[in-house]
PATOR-943986 format. One record per atom (N, C-alpha, C, CB): residue in one letter; chain; x negated, y, z negated. Coordinates in Angstrom, 2 decimals, always signed. Glycine has a CB too. Layout:
// PATOR-943986
SITE   code   unit      east     north        up
SITE      A      A         X         Y         Z
...
// end
This chain:
// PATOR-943986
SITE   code   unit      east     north        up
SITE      X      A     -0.86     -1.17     +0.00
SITE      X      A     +0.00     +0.00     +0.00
SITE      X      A     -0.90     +1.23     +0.00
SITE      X      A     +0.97     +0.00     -1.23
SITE      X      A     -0.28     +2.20     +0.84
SITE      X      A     -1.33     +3.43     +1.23
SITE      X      A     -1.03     +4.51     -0.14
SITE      X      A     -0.85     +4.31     +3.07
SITE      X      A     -1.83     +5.58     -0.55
SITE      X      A     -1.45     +6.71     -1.05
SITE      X      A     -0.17     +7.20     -1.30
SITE      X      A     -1.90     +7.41     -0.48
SITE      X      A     +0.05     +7.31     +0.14
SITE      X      A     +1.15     +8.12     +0.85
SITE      X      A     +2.59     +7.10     +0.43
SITE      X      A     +0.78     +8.26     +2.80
SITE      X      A     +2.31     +5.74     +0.26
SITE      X      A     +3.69     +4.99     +0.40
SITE      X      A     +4.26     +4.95     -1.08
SITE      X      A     +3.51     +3.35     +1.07
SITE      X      A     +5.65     +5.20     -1.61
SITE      X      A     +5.77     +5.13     -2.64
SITE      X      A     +6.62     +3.77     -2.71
SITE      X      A     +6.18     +6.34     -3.12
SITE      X      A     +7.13     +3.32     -3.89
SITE      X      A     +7.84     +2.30     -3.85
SITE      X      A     +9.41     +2.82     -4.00
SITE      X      A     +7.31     +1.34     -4.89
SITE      X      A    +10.63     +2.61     -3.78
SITE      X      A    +11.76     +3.17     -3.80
SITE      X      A    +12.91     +1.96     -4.07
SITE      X      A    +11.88     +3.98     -2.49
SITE      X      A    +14.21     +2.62     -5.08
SITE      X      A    +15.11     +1.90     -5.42
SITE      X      A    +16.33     +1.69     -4.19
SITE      X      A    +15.52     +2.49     -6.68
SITE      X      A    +16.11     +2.28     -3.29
SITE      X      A    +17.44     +2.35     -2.62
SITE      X      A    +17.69     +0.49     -1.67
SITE      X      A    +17.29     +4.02     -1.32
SITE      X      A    +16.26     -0.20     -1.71
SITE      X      A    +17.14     -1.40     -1.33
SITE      X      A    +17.62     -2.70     -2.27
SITE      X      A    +16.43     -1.96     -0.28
SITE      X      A    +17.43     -2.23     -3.59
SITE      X      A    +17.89     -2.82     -4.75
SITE      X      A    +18.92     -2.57     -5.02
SITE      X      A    +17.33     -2.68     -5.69
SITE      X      A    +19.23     -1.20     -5.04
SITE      X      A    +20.72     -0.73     -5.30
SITE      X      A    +21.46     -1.02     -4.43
SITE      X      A    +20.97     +0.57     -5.46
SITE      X      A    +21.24     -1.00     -2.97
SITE      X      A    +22.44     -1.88     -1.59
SITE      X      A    +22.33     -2.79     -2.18
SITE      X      A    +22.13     -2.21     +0.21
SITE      X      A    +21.91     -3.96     -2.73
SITE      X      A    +21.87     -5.65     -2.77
SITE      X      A    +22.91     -5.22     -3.91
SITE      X      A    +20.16     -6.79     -3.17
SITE      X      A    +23.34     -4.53     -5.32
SITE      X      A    +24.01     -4.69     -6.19
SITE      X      A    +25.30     -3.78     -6.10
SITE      X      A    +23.23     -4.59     -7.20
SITE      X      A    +25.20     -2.82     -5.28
SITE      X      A    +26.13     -2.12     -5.03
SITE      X      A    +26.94     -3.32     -3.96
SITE      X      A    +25.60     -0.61     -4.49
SITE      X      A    +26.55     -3.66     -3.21
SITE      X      A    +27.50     -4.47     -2.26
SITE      X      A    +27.89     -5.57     -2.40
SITE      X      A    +27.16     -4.63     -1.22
SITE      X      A    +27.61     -6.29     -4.04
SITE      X      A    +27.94     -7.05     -4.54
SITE      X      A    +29.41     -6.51     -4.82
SITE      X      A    +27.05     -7.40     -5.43
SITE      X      A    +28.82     -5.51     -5.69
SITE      X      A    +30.66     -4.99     -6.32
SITE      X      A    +31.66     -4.96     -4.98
SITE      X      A    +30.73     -2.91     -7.14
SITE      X      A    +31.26     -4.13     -4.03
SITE      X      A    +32.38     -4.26     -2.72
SITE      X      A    +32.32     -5.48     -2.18
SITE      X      A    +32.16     -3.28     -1.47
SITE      X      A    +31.67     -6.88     -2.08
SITE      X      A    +32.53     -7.84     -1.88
SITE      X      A    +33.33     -8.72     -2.97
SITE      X      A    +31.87     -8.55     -1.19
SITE      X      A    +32.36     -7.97     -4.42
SITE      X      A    +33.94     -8.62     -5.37
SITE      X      A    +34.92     -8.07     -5.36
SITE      X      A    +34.01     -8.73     -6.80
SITE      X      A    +35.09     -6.85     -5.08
SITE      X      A    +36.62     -5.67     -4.41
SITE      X      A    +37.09     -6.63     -3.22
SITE      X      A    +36.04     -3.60     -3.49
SITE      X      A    +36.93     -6.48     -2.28
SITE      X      A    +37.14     -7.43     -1.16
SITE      X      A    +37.22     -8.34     -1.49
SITE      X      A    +36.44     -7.57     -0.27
SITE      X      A    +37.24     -9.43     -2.03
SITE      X      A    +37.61    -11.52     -2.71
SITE      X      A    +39.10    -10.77     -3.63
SITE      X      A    +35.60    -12.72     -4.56
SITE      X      A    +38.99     -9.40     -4.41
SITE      X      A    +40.18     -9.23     -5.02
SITE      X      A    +41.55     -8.67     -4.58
SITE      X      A    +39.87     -8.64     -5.84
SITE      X      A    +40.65     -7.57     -3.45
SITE      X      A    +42.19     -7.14     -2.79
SITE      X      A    +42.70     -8.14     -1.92
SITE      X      A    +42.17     -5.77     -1.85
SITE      X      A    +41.68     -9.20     -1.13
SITE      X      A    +42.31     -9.83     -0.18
SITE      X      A    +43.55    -10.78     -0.78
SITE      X      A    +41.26    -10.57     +0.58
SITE      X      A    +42.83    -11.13     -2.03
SITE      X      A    +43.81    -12.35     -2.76
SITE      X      A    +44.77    -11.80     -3.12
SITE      X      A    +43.34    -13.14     -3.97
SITE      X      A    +44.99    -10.44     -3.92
SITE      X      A    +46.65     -9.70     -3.71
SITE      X      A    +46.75     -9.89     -2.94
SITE      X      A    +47.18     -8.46     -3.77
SITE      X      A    +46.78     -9.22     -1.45
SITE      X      A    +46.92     -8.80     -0.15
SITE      X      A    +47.70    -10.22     +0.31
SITE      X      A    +45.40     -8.34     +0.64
SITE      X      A    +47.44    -11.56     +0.08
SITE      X      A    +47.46    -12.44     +0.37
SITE      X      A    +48.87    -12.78     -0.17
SITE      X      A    +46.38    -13.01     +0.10
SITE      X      A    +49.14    -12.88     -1.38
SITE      X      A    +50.18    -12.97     -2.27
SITE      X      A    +51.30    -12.00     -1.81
SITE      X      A    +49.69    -12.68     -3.67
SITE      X      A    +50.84    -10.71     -1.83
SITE      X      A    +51.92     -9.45     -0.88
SITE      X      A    +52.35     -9.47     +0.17
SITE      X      A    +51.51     -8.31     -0.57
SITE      X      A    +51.32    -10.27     +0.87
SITE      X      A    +52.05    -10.05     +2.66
SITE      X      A    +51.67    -11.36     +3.29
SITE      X      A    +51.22     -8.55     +3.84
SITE      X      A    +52.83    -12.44     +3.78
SITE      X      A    +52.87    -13.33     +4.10
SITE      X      A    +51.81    -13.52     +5.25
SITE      X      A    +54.02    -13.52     +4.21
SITE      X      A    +51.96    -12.31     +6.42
SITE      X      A    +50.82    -12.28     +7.36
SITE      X      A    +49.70    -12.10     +7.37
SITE      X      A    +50.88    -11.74     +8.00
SITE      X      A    +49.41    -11.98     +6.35
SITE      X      A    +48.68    -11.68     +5.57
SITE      X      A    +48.02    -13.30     +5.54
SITE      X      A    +49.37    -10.91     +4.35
SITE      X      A    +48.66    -13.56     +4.30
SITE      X      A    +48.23    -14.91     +3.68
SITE      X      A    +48.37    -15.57     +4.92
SITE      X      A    +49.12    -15.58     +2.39
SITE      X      A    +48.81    -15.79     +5.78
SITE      X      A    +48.90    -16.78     +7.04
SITE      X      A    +47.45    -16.61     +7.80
SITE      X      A    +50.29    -16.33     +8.16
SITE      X      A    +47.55    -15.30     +8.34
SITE      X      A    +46.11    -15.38     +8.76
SITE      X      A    +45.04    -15.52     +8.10
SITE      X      A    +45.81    -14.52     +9.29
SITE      X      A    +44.39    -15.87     +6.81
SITE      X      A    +43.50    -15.66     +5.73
SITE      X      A    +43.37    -17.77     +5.74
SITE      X      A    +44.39    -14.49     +4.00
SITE      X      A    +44.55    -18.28     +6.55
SITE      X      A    +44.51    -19.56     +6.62
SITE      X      A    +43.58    -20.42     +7.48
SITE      X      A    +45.60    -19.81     +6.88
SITE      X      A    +42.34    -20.48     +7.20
SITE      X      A    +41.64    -20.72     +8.16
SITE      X      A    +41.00    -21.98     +8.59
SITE      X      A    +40.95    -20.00     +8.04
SITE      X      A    +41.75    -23.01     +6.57
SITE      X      A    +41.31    -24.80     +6.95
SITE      X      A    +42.47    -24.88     +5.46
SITE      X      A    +38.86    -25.64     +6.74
SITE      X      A    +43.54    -25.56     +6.78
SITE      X      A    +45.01    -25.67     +6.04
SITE      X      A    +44.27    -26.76     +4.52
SITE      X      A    +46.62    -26.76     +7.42
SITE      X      A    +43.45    -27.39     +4.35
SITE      X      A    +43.32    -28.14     +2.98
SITE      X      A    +43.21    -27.22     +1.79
SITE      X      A    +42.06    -29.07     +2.96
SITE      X      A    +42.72    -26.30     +1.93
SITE      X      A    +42.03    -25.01     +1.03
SITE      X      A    +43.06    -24.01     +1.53
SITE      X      A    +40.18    -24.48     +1.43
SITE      X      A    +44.10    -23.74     +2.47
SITE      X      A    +44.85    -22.66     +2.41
SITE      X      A    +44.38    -21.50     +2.27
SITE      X      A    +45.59    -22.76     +1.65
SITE      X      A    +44.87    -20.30     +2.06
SITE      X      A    +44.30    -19.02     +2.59
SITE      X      A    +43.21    -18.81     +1.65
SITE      X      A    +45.33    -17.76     +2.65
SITE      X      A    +42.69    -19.71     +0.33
SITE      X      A    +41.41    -19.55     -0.35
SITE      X      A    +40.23    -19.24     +0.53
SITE      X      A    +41.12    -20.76     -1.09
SITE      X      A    +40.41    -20.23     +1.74
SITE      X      A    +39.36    -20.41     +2.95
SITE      X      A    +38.98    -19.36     +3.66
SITE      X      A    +39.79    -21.24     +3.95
SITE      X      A    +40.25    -18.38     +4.17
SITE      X      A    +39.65    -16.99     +4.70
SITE      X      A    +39.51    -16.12     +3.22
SITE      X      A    +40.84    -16.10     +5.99
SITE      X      A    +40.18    -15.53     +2.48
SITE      X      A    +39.58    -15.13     +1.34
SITE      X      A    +38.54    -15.00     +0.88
SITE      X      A    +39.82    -15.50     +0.75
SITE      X      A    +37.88    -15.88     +0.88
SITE      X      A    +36.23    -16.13     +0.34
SITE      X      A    +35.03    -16.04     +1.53
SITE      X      A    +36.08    -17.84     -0.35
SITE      X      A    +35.68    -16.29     +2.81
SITE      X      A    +35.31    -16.14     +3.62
SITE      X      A    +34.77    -14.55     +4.35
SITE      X      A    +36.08    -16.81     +3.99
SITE      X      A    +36.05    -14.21     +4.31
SITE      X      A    +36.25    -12.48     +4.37
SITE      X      A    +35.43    -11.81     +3.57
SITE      X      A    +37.63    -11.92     +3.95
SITE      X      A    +35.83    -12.24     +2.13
SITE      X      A    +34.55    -11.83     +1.29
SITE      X      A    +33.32    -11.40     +1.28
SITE      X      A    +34.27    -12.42     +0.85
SITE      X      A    +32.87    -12.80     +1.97
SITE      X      A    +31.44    -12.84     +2.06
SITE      X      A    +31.29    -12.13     +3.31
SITE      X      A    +30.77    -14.28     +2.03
SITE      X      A    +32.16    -11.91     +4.58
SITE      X      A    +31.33    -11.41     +5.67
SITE      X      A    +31.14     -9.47     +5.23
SITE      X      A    +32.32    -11.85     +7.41
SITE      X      A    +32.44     -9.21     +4.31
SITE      X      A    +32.69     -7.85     +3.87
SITE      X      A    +31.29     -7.60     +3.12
SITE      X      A    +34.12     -7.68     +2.89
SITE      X      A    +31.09     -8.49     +2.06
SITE      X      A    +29.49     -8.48     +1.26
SITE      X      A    +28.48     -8.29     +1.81
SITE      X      A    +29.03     -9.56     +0.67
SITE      X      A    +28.29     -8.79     +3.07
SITE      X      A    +27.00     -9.15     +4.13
SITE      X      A    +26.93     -7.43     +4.65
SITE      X      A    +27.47    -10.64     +5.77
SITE      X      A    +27.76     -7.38     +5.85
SITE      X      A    +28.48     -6.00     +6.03
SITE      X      A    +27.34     -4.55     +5.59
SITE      X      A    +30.02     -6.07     +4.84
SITE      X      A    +28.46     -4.71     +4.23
SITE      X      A    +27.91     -3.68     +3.34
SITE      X      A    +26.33     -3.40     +2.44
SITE      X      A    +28.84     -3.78     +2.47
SITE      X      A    +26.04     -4.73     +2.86
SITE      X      A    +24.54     -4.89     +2.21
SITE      X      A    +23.56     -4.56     +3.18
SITE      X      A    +24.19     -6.38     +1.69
SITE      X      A    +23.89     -4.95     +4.35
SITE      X      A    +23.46     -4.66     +5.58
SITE      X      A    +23.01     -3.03     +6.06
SITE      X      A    +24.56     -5.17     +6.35
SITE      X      A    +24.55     -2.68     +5.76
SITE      X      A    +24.39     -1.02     +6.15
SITE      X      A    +24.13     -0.19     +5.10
SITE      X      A    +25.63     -0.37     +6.76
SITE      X      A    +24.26     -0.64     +3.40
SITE      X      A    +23.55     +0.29     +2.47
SITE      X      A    +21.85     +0.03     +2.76
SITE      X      A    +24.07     -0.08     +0.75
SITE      X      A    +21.67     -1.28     +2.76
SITE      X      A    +20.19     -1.39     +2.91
SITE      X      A    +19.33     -0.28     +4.20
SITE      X      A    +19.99     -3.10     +3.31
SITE      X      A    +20.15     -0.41     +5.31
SITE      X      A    +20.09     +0.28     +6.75
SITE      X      A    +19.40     +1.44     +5.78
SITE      X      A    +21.80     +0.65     +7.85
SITE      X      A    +20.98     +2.54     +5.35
SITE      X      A    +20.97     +4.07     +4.75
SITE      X      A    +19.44     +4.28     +3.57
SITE      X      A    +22.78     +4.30     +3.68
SITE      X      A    +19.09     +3.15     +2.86
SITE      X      A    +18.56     +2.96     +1.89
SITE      X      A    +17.40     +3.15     +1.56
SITE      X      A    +18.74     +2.19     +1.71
SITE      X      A    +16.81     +2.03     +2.48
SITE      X      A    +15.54     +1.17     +2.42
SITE      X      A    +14.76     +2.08     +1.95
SITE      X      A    +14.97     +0.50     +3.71
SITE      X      A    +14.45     +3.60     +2.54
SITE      X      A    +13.05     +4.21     +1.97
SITE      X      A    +13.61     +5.50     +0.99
SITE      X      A    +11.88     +4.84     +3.43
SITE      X      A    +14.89     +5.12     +0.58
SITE      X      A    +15.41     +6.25     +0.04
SITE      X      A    +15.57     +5.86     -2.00
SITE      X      A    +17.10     +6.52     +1.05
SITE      X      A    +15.34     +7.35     -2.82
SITE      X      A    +15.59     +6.79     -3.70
SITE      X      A    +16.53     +7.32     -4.33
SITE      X      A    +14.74     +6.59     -4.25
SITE      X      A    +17.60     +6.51     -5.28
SITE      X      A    +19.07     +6.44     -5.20
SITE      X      A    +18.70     +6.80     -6.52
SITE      X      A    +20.07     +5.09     -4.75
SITE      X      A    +20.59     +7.49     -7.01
SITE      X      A    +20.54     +7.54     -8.63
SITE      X      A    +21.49     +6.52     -8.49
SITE      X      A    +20.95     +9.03     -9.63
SITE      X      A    +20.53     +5.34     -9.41
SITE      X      A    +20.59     +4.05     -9.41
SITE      X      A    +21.87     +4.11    -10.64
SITE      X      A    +19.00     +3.24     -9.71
SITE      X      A    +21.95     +5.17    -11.69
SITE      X      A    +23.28     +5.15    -12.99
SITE      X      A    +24.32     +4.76    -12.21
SITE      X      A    +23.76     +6.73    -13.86
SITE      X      A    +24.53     +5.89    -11.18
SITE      X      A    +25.74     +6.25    -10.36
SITE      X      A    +26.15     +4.94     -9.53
SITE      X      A    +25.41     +7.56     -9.34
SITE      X      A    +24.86     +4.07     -8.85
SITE      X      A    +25.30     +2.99     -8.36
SITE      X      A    +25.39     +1.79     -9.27
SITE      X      A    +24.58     +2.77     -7.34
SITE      X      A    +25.25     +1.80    -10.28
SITE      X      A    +25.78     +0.44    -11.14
SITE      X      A    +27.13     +0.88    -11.85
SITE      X      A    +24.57     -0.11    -12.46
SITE      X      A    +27.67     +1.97    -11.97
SITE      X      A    +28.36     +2.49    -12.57
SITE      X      A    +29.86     +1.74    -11.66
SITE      X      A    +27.92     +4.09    -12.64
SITE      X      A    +29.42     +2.48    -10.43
SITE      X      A    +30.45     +1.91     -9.28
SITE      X      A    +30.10     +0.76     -9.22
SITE      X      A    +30.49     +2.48     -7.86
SITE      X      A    +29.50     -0.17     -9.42
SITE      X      A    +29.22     -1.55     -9.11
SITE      X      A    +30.52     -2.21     -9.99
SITE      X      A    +27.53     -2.08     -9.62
SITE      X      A    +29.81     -1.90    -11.60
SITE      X      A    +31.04     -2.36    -12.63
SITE      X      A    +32.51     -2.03    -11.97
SITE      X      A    +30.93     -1.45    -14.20
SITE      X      A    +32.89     -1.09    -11.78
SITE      X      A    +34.05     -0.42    -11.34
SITE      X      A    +34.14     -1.59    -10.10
SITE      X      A    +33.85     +1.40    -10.92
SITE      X      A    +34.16     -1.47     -9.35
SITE      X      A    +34.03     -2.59     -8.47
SITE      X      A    +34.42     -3.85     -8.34
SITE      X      A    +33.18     -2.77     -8.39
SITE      X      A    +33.67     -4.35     -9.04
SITE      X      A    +33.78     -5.60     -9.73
SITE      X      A    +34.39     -5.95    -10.80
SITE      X      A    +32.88     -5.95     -9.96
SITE      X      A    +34.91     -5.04    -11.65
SITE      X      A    +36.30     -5.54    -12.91
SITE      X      A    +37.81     -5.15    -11.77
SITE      X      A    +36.32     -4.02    -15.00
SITE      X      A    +37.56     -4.17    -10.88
SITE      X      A    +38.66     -4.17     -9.92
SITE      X      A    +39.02     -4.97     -8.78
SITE      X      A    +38.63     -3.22     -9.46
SITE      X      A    +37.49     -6.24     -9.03
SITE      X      A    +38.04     -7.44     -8.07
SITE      X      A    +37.99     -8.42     -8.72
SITE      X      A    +37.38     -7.77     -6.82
SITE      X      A    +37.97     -8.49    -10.00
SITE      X      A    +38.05     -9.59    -11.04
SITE      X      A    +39.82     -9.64    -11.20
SITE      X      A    +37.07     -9.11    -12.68
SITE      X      A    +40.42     -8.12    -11.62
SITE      X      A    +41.87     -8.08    -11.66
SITE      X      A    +42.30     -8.39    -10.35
SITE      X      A    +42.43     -6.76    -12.11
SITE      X      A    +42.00     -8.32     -9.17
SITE      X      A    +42.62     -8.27     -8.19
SITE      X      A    +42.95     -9.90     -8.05
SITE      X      A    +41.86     -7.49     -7.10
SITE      X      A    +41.96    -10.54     -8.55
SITE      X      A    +41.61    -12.18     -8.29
SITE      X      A    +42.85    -12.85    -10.48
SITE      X      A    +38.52    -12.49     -8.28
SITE      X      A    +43.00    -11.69    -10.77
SITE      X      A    +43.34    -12.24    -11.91
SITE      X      A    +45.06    -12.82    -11.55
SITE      X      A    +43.11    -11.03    -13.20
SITE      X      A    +45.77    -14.43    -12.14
SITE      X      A    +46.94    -14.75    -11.42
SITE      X      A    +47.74    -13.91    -11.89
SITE      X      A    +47.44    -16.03    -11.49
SITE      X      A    +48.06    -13.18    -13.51
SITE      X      A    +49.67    -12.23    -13.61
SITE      X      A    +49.32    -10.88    -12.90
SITE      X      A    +50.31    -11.78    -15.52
SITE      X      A    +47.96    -10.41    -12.61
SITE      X      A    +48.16     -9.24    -11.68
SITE      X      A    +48.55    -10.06     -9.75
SITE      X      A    +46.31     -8.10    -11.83
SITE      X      A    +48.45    -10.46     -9.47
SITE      X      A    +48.69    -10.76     -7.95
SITE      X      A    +49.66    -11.39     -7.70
SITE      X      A    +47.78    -11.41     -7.30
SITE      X      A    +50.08    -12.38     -8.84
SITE      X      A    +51.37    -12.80     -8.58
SITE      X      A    +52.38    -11.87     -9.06
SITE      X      A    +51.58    -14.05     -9.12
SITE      X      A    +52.01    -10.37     -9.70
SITE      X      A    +52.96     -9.35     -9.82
SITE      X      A    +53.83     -9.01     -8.56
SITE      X      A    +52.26     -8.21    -10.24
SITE      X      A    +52.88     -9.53     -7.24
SITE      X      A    +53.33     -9.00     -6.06
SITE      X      A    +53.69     -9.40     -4.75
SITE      X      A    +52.71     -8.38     -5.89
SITE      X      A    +54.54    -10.83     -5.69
SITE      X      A    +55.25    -11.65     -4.42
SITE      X      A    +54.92    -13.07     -4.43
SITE      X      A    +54.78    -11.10     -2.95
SITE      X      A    +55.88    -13.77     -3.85
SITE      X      A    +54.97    -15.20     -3.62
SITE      X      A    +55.86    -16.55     -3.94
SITE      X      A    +53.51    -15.23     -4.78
// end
């Protein structure tokens, strides 16, 4: 490493920040799923596992996605890392409820 190169948080914080937005994404989809039949139909992607299959699926491509393009914005940049774990938590207790059964089955099914 040269003088000149410093070391920087911004592609640590994409890898944990885009954790939380694909646990948002595994939570809204699974409401989403429960709410809107077309929903849940298309999310059906291997009738044994039922719409779990796109769900988790979706998930992960939404996770990839976003890790992808924070890392892109990131890589040599350095982040206030508070602000991105802050939203991470937020994130992720809002796709923990989303995935929780008396919140999603609040909304149909």
């Amino acid at each position: 490493m040269t003088p000149q190169e410093t070391l920087t948080n911004g592609p640590a914080a994409a890898a944990i920040l885009a954790s939380g937005i694909g646990s948002m994404a595994l939570g809204l989809f699974t409401t989403l799923a429960q709410a809107i039949t077309s929903i849940k139909n298309a999310l059906n992607l291997y009738d044994p596992a039922g719409p779990l299959s796109g769900k988790t699926t979706v998930a992960v491509v939404v996770w990839l996605v976003a890790w992808g393009i924070l890392h892109g914005l990131w890589k040599r940049k350095q982040v206030a890392f508070a602000r991105v774990f802050i939203a991470t938590v937020i994130l992720i207790a809002l796709g923990l409820l989303g995935t929780f059964p008396p919140f999603f089955e609040a909304f149909g099914g």
